[in-house]
Residue, then its C-alpha position, 0 to 999 in steps of 0.5 A: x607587215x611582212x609580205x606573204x611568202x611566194x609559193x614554191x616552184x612558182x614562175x615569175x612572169x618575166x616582162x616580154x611576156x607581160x608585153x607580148x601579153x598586151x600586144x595581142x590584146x592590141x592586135x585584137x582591139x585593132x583588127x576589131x577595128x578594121x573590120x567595123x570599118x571594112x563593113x561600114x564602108x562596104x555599102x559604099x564599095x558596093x555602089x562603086x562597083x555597080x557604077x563601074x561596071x553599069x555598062x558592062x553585060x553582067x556588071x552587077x555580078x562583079x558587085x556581088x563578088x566585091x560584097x562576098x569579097x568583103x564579108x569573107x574578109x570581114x570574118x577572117x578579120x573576126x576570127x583573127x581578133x578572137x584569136x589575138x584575144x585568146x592567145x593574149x589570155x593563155x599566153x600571159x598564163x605561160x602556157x606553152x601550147x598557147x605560144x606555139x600557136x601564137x607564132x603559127x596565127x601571128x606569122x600567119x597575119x604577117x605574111x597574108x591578112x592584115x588589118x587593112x585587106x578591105x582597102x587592098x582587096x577591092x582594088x585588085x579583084x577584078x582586071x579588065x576583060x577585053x569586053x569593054x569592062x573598065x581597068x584596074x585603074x578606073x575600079x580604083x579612081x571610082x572606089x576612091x572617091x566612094x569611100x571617105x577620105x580618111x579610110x584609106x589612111x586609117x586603114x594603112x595606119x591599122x594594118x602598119x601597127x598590126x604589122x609592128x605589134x605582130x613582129x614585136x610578139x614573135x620576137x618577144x616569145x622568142x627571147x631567152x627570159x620567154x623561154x625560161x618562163x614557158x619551160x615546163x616546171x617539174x611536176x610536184x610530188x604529193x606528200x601525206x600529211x604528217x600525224x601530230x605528236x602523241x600527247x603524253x602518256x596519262 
């Protein structure tokens, strides 16, 4: 049987954007991920804190920063992850605007979030005082033997393929096959339909 015909002036989507489609589905599975891990292990990062800076007037402020670090980059991460999923969705539709906006939020987590922010954040939020508070070094040894030994390579994994998948989708859009494929179709103009044949005279 022969196979129905295609429509006419219907796009072929072409395979970088197929690709880049289930790149972003990746990239949302992945920073879902992260921040699971992030909130999991924020409990533990907590306590290292409090520990660190227990001799310290004020200590358990630096403790209530680290946590409101952490959810605040718990919820980029969410929002980060929705959005992957939806451009993911308008993207493989060949919506234009989709495209654009999937550049803007894909540049954006290149250059300044990624998956692994939980690990890098806490290391670096606080620096020593002068008023006996504990370096950057001793946060770091403290909070390194309070989160388990897998995090941290997990977390640079994730953020690494995040990295990856988020240039490879920038430079999938931006391949001519991409571009023919988001270019605007012309738009189909209505044609009435046509009366049937007069019957024969009786």
């Amino acid at each position: 049987m022969a196979s129905a015909a295609q429509p006419a002036g219907a796009r072929v989507r072409p395979t970088t954007v197929t690709v880049a489609s289930y790149l972003l589905y990746a990239m949302a599975a992945l920073e879902l991920i992260a921040v699971i891990l992030g909130f999991v292990t924020l409990p533990k990062l907590q306590r290292a804190y409090q520990d660190a800076f227990q001799n310290v007037q004020g200590g358990s402020t630096a403790a209530t920063i680290a946590t409101v670090v952490g959810v605040v980059v718990g919820v980029l991460g969410l929002l980060f992850a929705l959005a992957f999923a939806i451009l993911g969705v308008f993207v493989g539709r060949g919506r234009n605007g989709a495209r654009i906006t999937a550049w803007i939020i894909v540049g954006l987590s290149v250059c300044c979030f990624g998956s692994g922010l939980f690990g890098s954040s806490f290391g670096n939020s606080f620096r020593s005082s002068g008023n006996g508070a504990p370096d950057a070094t001793e946060i770091q040894r403290k909070i390194t033997a309070a989160v388990p030994g897998w995090y941290p390579g997990v977390s640079l994994t994730l953020s690494v393929l995040n990295l990856l998948m988020a240039i490879a989708v920038i430079v999938l859009l931006l391949l001519p096959a991409s571009n023919d494929f988001f270019r605007k179709t012309p738009a189909q103009t209505w044609e009435p339909p046509v009366p049937p044949a007069p019957g024969p005279t009786p």
